[in-house]
N, CA, C, O and CB atoms as a CASP TS submission, in Angstrom:
PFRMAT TS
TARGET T0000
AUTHOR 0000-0000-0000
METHOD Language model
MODEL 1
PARENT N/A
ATOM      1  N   UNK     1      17.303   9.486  10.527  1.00  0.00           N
ATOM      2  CA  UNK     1      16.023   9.491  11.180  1.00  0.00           C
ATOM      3  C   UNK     1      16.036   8.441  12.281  1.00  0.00           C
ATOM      4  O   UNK     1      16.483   7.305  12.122  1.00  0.00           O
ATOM      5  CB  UNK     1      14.886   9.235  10.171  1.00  0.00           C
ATOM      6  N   UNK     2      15.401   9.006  13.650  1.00  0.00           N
ATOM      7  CA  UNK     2      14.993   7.911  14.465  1.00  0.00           C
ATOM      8  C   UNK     2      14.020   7.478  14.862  1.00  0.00           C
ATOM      9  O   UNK     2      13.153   8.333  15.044  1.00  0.00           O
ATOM     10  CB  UNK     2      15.335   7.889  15.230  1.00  0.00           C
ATOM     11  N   UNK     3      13.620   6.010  15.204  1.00  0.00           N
ATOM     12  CA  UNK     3      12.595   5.182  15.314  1.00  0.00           C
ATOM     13  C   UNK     3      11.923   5.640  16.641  1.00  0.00           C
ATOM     14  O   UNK     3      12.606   5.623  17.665  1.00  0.00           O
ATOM     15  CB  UNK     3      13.046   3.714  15.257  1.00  0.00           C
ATOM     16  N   UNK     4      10.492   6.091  16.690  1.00  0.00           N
ATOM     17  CA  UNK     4      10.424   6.007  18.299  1.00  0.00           C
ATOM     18  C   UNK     4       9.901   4.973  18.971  1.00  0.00           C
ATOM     19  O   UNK     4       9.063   4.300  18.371  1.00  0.00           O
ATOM     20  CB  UNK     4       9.731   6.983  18.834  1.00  0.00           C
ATOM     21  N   UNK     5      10.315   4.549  20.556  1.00  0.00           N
ATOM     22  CA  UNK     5      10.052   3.354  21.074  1.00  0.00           C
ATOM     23  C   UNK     5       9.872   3.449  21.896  1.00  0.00           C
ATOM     24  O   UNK     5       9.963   4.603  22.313  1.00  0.00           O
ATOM     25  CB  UNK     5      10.600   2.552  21.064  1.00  0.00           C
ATOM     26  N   UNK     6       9.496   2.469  22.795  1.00  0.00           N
ATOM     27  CA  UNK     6       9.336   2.559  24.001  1.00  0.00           C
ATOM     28  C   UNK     6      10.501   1.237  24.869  1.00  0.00           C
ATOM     29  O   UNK     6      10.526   0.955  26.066  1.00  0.00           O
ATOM     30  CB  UNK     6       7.640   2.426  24.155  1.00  0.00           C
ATOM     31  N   UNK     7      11.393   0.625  23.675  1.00  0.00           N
ATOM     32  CA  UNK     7      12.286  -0.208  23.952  1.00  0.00           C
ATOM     33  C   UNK     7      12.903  -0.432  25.321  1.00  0.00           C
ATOM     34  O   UNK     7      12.917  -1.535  25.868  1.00  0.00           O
ATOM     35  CB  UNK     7      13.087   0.052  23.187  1.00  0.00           C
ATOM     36  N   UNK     8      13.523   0.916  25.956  1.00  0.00           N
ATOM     37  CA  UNK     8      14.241   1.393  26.516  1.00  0.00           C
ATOM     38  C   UNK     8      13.682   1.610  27.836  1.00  0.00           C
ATOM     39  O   UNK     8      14.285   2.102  28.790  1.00  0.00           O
ATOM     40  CB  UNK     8      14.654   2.281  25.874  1.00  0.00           C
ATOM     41  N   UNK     9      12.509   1.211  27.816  1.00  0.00           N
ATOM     42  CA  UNK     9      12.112   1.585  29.335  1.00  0.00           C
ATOM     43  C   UNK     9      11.016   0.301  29.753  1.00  0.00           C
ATOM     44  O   UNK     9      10.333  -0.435  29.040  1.00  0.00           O
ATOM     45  CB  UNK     9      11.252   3.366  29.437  1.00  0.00           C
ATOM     46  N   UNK    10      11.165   0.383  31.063  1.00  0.00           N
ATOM     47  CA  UNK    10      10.810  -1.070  31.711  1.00  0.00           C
ATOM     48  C   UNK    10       9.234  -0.950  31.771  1.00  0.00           C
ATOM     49  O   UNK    10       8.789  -0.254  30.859  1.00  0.00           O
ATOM     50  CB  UNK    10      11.557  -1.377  33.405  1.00  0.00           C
ATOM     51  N   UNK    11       8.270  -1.479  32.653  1.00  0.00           N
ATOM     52  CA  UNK    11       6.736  -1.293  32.491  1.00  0.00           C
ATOM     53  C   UNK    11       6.493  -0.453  33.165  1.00  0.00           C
ATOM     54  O   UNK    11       5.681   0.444  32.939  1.00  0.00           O
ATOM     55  CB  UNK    11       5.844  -2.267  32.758  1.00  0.00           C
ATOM     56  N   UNK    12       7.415  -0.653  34.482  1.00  0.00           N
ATOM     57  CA  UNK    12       6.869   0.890  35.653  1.00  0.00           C
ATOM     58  C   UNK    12       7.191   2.209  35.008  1.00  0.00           C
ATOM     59  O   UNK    12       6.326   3.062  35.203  1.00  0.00           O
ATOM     60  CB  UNK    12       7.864   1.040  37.377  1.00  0.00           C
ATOM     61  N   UNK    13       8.391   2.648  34.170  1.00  0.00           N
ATOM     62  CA  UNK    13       8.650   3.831  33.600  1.00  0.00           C
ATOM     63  C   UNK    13       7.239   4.361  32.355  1.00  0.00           C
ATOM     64  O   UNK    13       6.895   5.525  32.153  1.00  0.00           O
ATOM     65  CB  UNK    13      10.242   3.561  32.897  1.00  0.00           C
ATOM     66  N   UNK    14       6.580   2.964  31.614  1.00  0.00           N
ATOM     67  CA  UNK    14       5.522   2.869  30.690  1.00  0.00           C
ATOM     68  C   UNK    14       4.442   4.153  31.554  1.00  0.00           C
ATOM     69  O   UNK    14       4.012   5.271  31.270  1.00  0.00           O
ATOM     70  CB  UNK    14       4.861   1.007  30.549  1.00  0.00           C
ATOM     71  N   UNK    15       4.339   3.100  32.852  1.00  0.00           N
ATOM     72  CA  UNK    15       3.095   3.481  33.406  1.00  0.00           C
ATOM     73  C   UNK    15       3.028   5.471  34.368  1.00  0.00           C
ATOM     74  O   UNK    15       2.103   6.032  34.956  1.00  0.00           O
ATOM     75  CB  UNK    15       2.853   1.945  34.629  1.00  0.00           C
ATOM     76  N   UNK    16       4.098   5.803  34.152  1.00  0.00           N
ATOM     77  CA  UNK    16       4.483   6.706  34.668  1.00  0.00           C
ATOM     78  C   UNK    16       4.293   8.098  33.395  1.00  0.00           C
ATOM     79  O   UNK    16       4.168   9.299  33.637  1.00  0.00           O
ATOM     80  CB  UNK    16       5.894   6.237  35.235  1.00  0.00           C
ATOM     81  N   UNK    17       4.325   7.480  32.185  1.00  0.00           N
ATOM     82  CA  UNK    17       4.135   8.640  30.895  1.00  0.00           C
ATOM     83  C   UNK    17       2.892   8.864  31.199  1.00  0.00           C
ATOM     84  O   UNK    17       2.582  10.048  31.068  1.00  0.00           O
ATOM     85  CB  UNK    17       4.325   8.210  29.183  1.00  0.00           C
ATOM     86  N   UNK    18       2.136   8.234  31.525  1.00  0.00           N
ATOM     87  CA  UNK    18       0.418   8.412  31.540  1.00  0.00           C
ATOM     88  C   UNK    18       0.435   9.297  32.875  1.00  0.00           C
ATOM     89  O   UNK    18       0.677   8.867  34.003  1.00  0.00           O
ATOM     90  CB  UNK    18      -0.698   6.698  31.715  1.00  0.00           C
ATOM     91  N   UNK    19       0.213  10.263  32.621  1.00  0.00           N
ATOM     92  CA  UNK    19      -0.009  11.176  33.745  1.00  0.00           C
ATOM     93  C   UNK    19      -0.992  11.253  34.581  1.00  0.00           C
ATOM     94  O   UNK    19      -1.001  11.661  35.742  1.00  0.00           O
ATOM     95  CB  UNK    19       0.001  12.190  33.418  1.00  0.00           C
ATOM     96  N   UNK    20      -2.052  10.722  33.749  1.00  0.00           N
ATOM     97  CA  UNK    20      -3.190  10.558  35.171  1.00  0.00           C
ATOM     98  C   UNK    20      -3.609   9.778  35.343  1.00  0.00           C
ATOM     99  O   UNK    20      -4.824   9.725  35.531  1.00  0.00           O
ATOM    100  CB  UNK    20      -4.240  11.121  35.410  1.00  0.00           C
ATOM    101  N   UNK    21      -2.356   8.121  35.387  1.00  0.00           N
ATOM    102  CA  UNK    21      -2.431   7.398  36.499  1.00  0.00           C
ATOM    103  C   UNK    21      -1.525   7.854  37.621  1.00  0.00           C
ATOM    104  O   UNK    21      -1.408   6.964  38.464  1.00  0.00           O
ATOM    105  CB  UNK    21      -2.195   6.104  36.163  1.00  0.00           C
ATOM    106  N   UNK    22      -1.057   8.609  37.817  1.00  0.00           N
ATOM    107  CA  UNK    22      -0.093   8.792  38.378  1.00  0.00           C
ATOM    108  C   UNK    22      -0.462   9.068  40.203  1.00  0.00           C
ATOM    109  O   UNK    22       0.357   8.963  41.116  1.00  0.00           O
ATOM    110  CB  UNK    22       0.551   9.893  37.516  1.00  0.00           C
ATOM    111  N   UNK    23      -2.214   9.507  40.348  1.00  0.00           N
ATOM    112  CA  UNK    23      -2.484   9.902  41.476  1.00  0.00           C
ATOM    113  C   UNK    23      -2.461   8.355  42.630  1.00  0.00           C
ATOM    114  O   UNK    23      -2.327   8.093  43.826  1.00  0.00           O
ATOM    115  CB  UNK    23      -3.932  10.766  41.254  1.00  0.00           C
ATOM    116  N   UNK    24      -2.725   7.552  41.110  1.00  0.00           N
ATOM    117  CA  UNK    24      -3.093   6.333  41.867  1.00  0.00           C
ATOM    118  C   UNK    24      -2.007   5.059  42.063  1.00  0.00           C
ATOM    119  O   UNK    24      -2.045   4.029  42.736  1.00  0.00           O
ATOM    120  CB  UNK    24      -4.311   5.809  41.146  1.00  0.00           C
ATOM    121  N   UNK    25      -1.080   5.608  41.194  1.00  0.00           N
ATOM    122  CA  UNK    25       0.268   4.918  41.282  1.00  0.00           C
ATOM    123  C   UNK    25       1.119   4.500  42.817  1.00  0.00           C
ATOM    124  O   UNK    25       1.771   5.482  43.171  1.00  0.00           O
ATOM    125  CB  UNK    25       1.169   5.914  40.489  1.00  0.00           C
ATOM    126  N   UNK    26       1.238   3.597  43.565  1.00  0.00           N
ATOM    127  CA  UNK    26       1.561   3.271  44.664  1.00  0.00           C
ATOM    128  C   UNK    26       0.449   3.462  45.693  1.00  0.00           C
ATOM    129  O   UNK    26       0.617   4.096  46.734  1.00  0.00           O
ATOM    130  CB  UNK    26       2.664   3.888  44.907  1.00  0.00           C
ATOM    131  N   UNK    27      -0.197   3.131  45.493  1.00  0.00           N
ATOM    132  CA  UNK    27      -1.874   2.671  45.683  1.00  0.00           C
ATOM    133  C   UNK    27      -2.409   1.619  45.538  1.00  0.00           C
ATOM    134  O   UNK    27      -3.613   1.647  45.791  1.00  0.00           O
ATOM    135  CB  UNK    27      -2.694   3.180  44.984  1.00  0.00           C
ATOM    136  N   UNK    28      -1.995   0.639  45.217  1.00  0.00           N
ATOM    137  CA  UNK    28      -2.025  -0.347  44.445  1.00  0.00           C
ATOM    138  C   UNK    28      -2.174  -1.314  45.922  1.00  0.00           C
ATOM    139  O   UNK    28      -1.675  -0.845  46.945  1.00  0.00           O
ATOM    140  CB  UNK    28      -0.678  -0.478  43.276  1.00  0.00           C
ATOM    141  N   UNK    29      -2.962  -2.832  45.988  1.00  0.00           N
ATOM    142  CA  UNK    29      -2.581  -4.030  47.179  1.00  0.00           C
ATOM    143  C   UNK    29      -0.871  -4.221  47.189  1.00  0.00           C
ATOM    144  O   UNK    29      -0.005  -4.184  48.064  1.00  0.00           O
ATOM    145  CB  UNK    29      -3.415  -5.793  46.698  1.00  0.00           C
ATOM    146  N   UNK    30      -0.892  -4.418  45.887  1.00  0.00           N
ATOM    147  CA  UNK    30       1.112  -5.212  45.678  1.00  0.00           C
ATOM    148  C   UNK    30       1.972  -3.747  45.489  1.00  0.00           C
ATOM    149  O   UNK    30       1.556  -2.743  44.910  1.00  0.00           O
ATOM    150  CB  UNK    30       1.520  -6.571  43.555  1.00  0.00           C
ATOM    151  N   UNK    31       3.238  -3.921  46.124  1.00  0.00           N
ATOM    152  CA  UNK    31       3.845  -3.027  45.405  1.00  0.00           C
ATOM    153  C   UNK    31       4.007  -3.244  44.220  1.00  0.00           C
ATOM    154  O   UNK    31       3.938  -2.098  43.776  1.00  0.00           O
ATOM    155  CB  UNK    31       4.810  -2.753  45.798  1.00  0.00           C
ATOM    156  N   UNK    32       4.198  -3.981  43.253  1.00  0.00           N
ATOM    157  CA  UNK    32       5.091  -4.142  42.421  1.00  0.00           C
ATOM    158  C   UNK    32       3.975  -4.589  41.335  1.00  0.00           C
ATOM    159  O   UNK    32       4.091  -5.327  40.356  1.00  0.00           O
ATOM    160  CB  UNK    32       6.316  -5.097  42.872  1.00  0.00           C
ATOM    161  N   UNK    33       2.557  -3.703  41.978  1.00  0.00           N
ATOM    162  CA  UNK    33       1.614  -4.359  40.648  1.00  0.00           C
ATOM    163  C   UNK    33       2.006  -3.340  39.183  1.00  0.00           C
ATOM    164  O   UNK    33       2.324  -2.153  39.113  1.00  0.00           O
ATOM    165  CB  UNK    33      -0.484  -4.173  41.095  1.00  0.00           C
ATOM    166  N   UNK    34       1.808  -4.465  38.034  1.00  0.00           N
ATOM    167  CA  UNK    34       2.005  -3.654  37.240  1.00  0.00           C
ATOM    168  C   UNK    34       0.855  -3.229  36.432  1.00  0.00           C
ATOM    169  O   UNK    34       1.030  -2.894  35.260  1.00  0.00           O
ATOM    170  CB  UNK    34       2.925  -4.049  36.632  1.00  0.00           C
ATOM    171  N   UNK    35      -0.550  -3.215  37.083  1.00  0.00           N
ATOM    172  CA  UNK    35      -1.569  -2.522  36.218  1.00  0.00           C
ATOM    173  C   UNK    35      -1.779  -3.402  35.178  1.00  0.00           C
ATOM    174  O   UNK    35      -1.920  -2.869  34.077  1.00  0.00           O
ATOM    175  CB  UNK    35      -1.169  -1.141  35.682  1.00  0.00           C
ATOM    176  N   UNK    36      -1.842  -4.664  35.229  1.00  0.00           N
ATOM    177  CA  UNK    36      -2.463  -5.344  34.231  1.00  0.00           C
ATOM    178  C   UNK    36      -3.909  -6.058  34.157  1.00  0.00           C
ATOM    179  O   UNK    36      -4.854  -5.707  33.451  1.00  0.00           O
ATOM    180  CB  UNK    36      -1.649  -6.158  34.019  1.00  0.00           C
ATOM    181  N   UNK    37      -3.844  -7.334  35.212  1.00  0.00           N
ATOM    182  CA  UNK    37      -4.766  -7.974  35.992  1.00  0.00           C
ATOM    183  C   UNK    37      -4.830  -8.514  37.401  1.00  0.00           C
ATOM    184  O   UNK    37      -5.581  -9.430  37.736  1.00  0.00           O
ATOM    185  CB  UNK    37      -4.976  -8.772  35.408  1.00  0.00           C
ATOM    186  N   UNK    38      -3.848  -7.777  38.342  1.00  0.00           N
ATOM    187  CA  UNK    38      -3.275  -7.682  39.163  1.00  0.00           C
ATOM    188  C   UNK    38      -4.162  -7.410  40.231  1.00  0.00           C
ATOM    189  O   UNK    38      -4.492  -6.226  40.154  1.00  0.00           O
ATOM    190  CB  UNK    38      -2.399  -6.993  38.912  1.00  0.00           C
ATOM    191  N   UNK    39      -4.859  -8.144  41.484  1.00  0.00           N
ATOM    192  CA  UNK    39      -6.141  -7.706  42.366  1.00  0.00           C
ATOM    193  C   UNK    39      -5.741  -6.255  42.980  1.00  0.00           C
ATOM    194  O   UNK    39      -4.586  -5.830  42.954  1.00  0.00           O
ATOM    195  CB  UNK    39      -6.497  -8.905  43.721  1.00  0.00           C
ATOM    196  N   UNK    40      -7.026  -5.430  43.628  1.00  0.00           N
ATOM    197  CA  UNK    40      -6.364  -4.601  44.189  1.00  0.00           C
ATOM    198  C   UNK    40      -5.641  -3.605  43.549  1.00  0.00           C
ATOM    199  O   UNK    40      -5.198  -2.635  44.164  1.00  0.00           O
ATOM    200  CB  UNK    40      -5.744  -5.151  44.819  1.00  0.00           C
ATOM    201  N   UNK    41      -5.467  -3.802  42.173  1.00  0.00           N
ATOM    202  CA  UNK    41      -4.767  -2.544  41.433  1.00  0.00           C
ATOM    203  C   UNK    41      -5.886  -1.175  41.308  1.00  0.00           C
ATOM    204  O   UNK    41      -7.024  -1.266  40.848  1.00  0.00           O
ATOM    205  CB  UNK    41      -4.263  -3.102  39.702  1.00  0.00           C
ATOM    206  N   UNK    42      -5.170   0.240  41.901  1.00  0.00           N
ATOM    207  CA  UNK    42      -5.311   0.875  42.257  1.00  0.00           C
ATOM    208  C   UNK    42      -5.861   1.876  40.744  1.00  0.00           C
ATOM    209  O   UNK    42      -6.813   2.655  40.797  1.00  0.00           O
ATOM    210  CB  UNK    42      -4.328   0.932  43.156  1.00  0.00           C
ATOM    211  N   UNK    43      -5.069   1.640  39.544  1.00  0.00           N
ATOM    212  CA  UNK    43      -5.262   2.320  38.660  1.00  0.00           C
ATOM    213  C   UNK    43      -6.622   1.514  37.750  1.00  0.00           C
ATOM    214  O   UNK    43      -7.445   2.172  37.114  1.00  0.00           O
ATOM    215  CB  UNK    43      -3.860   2.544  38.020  1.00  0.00           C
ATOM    216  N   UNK    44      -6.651  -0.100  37.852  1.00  0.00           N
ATOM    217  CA  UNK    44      -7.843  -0.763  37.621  1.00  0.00           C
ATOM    218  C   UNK    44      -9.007  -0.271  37.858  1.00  0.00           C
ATOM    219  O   UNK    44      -9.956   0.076  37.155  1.00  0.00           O
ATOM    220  CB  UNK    44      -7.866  -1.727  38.153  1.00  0.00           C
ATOM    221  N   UNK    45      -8.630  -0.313  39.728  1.00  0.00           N
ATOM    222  CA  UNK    45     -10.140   0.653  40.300  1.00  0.00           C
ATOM    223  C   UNK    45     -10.881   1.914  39.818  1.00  0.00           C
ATOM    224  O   UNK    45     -12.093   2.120  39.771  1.00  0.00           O
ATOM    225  CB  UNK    45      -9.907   1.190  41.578  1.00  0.00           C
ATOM    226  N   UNK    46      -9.778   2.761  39.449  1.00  0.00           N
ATOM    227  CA  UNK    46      -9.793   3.945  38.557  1.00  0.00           C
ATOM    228  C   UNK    46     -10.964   3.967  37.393  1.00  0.00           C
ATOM    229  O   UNK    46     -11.984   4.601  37.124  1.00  0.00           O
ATOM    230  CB  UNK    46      -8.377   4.005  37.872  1.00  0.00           C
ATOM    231  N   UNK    47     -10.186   2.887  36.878  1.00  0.00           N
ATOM    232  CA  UNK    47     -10.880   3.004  35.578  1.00  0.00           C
ATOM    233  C   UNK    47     -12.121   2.643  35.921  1.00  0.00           C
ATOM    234  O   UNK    47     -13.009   3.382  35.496  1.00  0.00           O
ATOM    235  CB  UNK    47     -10.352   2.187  34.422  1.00  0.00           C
ATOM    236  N   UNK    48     -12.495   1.571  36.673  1.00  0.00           N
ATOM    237  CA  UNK    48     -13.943   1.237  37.036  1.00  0.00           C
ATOM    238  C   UNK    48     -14.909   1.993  37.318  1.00  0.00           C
ATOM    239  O   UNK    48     -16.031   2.061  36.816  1.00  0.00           O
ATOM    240  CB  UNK    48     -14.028   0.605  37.916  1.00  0.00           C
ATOM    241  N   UNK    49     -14.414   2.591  38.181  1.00  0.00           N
ATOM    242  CA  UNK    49     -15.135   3.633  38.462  1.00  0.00           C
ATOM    243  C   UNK    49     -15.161   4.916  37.459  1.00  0.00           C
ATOM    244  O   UNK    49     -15.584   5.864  38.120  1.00  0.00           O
ATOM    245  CB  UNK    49     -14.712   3.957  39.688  1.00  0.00           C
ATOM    246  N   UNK    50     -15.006   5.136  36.732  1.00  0.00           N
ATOM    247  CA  UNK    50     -14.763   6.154  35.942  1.00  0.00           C
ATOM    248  C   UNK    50     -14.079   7.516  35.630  1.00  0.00           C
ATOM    249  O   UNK    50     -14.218   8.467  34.861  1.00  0.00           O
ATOM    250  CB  UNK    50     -15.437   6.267  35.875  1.00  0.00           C
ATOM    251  N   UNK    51     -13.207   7.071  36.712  1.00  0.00           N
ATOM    252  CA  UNK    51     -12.161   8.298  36.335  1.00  0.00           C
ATOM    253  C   UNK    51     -10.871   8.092  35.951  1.00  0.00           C
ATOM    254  O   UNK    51      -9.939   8.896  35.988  1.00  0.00           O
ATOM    255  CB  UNK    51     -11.946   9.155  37.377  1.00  0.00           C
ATOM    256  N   UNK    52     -10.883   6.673  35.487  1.00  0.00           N
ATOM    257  CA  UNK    52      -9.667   7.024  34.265  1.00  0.00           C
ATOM    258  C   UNK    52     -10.555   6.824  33.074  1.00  0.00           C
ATOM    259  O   UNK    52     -11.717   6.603  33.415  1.00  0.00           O
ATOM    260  CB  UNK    52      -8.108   5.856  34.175  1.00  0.00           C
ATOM    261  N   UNK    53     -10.389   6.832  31.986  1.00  0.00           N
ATOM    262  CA  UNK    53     -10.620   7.047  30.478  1.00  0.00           C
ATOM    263  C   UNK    53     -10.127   5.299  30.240  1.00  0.00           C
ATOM    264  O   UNK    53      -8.962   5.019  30.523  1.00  0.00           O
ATOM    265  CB  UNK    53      -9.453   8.580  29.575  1.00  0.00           C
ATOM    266  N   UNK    54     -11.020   4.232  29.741  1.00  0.00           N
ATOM    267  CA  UNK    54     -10.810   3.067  29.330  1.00  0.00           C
ATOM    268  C   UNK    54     -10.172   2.974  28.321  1.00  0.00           C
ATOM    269  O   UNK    54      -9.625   1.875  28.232  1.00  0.00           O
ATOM    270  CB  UNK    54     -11.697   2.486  29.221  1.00  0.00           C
ATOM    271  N   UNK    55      -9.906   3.926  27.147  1.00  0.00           N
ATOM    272  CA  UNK    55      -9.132   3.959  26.366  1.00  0.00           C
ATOM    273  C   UNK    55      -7.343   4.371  26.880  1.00  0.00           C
ATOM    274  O   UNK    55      -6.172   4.147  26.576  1.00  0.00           O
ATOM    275  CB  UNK    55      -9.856   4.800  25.493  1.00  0.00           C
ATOM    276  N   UNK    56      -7.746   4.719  27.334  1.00  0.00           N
ATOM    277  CA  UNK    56      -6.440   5.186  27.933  1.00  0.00           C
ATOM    278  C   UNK    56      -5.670   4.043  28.594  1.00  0.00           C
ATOM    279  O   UNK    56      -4.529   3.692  28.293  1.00  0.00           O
ATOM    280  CB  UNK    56      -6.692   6.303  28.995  1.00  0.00           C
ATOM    281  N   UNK    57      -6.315   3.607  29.369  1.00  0.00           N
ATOM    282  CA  UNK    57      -5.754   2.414  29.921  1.00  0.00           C
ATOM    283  C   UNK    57      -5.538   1.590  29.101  1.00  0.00           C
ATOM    284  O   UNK    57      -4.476   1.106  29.489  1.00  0.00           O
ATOM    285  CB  UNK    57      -6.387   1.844  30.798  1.00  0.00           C
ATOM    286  N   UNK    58      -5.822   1.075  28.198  1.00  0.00           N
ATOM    287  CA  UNK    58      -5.663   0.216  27.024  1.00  0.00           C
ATOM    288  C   UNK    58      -4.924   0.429  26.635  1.00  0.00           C
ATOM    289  O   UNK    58      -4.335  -0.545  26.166  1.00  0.00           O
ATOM    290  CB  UNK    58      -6.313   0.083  26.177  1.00  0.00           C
ATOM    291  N   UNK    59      -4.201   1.858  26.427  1.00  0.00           N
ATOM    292  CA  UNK    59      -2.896   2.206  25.245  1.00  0.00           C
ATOM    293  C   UNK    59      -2.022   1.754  26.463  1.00  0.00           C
ATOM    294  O   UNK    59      -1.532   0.654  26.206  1.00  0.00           O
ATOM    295  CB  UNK    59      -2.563   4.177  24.437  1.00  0.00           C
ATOM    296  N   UNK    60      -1.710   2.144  27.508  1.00  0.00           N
ATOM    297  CA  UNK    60      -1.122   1.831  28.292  1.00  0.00           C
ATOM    298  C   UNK    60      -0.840  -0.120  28.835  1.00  0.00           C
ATOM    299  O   UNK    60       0.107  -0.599  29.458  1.00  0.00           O
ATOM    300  CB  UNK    60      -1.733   2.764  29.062  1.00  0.00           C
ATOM    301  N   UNK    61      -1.844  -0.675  28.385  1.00  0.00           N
ATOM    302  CA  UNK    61      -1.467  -1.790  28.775  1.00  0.00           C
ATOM    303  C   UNK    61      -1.083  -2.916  27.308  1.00  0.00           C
ATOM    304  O   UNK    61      -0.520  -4.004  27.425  1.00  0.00           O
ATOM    305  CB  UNK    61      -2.671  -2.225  29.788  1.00  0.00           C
ATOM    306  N   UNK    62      -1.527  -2.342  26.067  1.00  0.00           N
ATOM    307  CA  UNK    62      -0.713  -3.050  25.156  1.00  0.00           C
ATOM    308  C   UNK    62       0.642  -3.035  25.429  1.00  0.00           C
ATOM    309  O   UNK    62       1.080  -4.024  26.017  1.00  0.00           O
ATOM    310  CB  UNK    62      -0.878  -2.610  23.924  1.00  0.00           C
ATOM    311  N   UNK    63       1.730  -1.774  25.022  1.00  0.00           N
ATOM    312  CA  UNK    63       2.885  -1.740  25.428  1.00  0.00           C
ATOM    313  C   UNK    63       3.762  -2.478  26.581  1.00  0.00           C
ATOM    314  O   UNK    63       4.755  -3.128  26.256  1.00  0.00           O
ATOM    315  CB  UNK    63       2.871  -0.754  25.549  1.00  0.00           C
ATOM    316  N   UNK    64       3.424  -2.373  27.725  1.00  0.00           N
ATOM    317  CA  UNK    64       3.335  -2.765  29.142  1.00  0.00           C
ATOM    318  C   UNK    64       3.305  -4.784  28.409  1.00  0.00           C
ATOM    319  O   UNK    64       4.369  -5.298  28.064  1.00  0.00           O
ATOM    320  CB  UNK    64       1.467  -1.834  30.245  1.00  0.00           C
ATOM    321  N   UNK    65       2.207  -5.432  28.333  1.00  0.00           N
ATOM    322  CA  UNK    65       2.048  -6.507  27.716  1.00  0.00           C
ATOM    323  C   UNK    65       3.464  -7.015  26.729  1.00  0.00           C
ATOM    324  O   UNK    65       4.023  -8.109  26.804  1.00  0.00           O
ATOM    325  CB  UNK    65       0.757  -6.243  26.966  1.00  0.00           C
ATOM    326  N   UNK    66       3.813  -5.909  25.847  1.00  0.00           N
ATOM    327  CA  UNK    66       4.317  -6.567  25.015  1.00  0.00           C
ATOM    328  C   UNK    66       5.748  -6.675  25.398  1.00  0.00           C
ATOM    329  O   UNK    66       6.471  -7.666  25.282  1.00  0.00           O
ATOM    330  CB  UNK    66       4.028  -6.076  23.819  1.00  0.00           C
ATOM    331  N   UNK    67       6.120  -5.212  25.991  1.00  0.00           N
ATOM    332  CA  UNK    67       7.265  -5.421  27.474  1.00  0.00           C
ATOM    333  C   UNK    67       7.553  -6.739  27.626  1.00  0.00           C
ATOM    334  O   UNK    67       8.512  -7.249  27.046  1.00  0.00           O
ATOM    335  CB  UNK    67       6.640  -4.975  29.078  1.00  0.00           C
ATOM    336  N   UNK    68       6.795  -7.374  28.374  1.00  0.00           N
ATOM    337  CA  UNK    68       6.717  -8.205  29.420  1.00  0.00           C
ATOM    338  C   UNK    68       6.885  -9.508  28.688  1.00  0.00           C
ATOM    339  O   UNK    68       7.493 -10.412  29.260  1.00  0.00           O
ATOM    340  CB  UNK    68       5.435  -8.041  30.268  1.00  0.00           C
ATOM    341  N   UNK    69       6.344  -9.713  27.327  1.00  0.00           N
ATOM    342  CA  UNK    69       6.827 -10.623  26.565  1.00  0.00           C
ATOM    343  C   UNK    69       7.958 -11.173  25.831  1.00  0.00           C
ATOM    344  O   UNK    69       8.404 -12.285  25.549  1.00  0.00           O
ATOM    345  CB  UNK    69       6.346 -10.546  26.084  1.00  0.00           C
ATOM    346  N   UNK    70       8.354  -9.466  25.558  1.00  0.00           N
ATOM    347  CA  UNK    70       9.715  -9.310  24.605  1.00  0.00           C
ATOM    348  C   UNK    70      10.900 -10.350  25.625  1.00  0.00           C
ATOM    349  O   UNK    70      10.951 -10.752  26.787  1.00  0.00           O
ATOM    350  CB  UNK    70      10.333  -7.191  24.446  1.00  0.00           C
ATOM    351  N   UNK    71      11.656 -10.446  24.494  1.00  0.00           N
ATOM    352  CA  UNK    71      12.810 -11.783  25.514  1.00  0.00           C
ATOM    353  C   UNK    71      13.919 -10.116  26.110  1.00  0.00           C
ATOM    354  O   UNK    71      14.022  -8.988  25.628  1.00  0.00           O
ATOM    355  CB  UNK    71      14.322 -13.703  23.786  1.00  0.00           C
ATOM    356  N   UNK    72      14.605 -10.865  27.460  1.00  0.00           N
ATOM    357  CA  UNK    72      15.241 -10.095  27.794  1.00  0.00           C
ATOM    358  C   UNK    72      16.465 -10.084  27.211  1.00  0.00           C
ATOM    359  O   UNK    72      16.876 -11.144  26.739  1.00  0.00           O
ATOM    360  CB  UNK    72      15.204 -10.117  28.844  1.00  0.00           C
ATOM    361  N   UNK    73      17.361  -8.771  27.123  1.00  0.00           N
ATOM    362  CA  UNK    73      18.642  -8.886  26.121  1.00  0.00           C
ATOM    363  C   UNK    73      19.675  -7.938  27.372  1.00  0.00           C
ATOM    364  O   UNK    73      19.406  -6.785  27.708  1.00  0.00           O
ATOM    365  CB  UNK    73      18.342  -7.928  24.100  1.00  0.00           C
ATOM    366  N   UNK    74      20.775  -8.689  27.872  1.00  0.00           N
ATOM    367  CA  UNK    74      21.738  -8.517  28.791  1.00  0.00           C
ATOM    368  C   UNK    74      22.724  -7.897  28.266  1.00  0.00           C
ATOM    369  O   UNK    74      23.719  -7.637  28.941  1.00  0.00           O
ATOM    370  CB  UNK    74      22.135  -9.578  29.347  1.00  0.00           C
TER
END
């Protein structure tokens, strides 16, 4: 049996499963925002306004978070 994860993939690949951030993906002030608390984030705005789903964004930014914490392994 295998474990499923999200180990294997970096935060931008995270943010790319979510399909409908995707209109707003490179939209963003920074390139290289990663949709967390980042000004100017494009998928933030989204949600504010109400057309992304706040839950949604949430599943999306635990993972993403914990990414970003995990130690890196070379």
């Amino acid at each position: 049996m295998q474990e499923f994860g999200l180990h294997h993939l970096n935060v931008e690949d995270i943010a790319q499963i979510f399909i409908e951030f995707r209109p707003y993906l490179g939209h963003c002030r920074f390139s290289n925002c990663l949709h967390l608390v980042e000004p100017g984030c494009a998928v933030d705005e989204a949600e504010k306004s109400g057309a992304l789903n706040t839950r949604r964004l949430g599943f999306y930014r635990v993972p993403a978070q914990e990414k970003l914490r995990a130690p890196r392994i070379y």
